[in-house]
N, C-alpha and C positions, 0 to 999 in steps of 0.2 A: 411316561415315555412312549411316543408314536413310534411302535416295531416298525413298520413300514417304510415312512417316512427315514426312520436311522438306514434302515440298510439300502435305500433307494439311493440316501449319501453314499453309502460306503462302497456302490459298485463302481467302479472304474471304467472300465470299458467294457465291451460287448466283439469277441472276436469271431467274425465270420469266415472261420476255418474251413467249416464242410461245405459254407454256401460260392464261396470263389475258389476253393482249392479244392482240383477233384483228388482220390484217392494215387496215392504213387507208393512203391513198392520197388521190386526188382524189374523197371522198366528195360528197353532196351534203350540205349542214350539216342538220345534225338528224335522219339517216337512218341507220340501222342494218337490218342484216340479222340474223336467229336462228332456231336450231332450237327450235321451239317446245316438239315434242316428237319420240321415236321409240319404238320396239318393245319397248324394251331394260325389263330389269327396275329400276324403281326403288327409293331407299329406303323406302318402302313394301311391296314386294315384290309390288306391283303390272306387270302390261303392257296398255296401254293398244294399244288397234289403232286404228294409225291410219288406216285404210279406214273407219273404222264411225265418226269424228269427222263430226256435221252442222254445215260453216259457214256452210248457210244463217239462219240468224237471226243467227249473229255478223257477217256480212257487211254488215246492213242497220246494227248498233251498235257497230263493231269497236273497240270501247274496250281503252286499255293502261292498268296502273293502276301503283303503284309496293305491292307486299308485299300484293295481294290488299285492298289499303284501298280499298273504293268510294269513298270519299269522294277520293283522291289520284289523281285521273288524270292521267295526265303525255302522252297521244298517242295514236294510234291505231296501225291496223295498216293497210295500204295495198296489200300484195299476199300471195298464202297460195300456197303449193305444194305438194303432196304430192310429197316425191322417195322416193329409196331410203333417201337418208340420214333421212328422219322428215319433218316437216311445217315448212316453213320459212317463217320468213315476213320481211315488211319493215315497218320499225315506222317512223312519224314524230314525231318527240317536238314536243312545243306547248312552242316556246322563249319563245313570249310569257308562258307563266305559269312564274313563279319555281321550282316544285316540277318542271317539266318541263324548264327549265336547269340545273338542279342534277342531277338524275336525269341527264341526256345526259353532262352535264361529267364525272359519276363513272363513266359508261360508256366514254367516249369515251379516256378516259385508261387503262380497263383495273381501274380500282378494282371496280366490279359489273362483272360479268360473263355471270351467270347469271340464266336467265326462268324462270318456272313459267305451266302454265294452268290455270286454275280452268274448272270445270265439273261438268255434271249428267250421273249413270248413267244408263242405259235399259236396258242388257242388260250380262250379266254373267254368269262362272263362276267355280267354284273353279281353278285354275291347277294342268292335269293335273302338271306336272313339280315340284312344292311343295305341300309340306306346312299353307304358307301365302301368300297376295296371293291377290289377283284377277286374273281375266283380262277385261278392261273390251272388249267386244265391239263396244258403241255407245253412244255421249253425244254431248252439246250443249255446245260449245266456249263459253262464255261470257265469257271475257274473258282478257286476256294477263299477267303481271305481270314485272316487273325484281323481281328479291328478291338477298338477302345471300345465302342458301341455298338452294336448288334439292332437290326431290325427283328429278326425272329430272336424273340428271347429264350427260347429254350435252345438256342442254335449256341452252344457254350462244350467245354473240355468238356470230357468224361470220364479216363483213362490215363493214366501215365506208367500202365503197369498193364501188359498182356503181347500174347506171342501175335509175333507178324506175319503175313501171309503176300507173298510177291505179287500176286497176280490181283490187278483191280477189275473186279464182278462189272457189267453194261449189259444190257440190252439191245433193241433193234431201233432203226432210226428212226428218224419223225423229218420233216421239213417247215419252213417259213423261220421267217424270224422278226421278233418283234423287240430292238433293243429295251430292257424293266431295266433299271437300278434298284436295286432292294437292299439296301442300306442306310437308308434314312434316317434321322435323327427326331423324328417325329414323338409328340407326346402321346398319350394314348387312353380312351379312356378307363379301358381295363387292365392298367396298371397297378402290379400289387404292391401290397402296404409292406414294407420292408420290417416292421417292427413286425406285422402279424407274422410273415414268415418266417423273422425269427422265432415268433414264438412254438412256432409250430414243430422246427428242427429241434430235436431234442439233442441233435451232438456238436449244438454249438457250443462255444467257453464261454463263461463268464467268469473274467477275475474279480475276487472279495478277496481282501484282507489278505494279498498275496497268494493265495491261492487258486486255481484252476478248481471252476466246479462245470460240470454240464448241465445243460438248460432243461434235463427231465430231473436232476437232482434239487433244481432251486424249490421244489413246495417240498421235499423235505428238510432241506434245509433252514424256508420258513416255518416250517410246524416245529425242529427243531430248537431254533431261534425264540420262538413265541414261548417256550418250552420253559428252556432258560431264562428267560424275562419272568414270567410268573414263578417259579420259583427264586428269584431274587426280591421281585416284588411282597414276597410273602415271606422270605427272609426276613425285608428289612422293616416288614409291620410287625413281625412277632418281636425284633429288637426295641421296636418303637414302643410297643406296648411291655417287653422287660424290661425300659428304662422306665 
């Protein structure tokens, strides 16, 4: 009997709980936390720096919209932080208007997942280490979006659980403007392998045999398994050799 091969049947699906669904808790209703943006190269093949984002004028209109639609605002943005990890911020969705309940509800469950921010160039190079993107120096943060698809892929929830803070952090202005769209749907060639990244999460599910097991339990489960098969197999030769 190939172990392998049988339990390779036997697994079901692969549920990516920790990979679209960030952690939630005793959030406050209508409040999420996201990386808005980081350093990282995008599908685009753009890096945005994020030292050189001015949010002073987005501060004074911290609008969130839903896919870049001015027209579809669904909340604002309520606190901004530059960390190590990119520019984080805390979004509050307007549960009173129907298109900002809907937006939260498919957030909230892990269905969208992922933000993009729209903004204007000011300064810019060509990207010494590429042959193509930019390297976006300084712009004007104008506004936030929930989208299906993301240009910065690490630009996704993080938070649906942590205390809120009224007041959104900016700094000092910049000038010029250079309309970017940075939400592209472009392919990319540093696109990662979604099996490898599963493999790498160790608190993802995998159902067998009706059960939930996590993806750092599945090699003992195969040692386990293998365990069991040899002692059957060796069962059923000592019966074979008693008959």
């Amino acid at each position: 009997m190939d172990f392998d091969t049988d339990l390779v049947n036997k697994i079901k699906r692969v549920e990516f709980e920790t990979a679209t669904k960030a952690p939630e808790s005793t959030m406050p209703e209508g409040v999420v936390r996201v990386r808005a943006t980081d350093e990282s190269v995008d599908r685009d093949s753009d890096i945005v720096v994020t030292s050189g984002i001015d949010l002073a004028p987005f501060s004074k209109n911290p609008i969130v919209l839903y896919d870049h639609d001015r027209k579809q605002t669904i909340g604002r943005v309520i606190k901004a932080e530059r960390r190590q990890d990119g520019l984080i911020m805390d979004v509050k969705f307007n549960l009173n208007k129907p298109l900002g309940q809907e937006v939260y509800e498919e957030v909230k469950g892990g269905f969208v997942n992922a933000v993009s921010i729209g903004f204007s160039v000011k300064d810019y190079d060509p990207r010494e280490d590429s042959d193509k993107g930019w390297l976006i120096k300084e712009s004007e943060l104008m506004e936030l979006s929930f989208v299906p698809i993301q240009s910065n892929r690490n630009s996704i929830v993080l938070e649906r659980s942590f205390d809120t803070d009224p007041d959104l952090d900016h700094d000092h202005d910049h000038d010029h403007d250079h309309d970017h769209d940075h939400d592209h749907d472009h392919d990319h060639d540093d696109d990662h392998d979604l099996d490898t990244e599963l493999n790498k999460n160790e608190e993802a599910l995998i159902e067998f045999e009706g059960e939930w097991v996590r993806s750092k339990d599945l090699e003992q489960l195969k040692h386990a398994a293998h365990t069991v098969l040899a002692i059957l197999e060796h069962d059923d030769a000592s019966l074979a050799k008693g008959s």
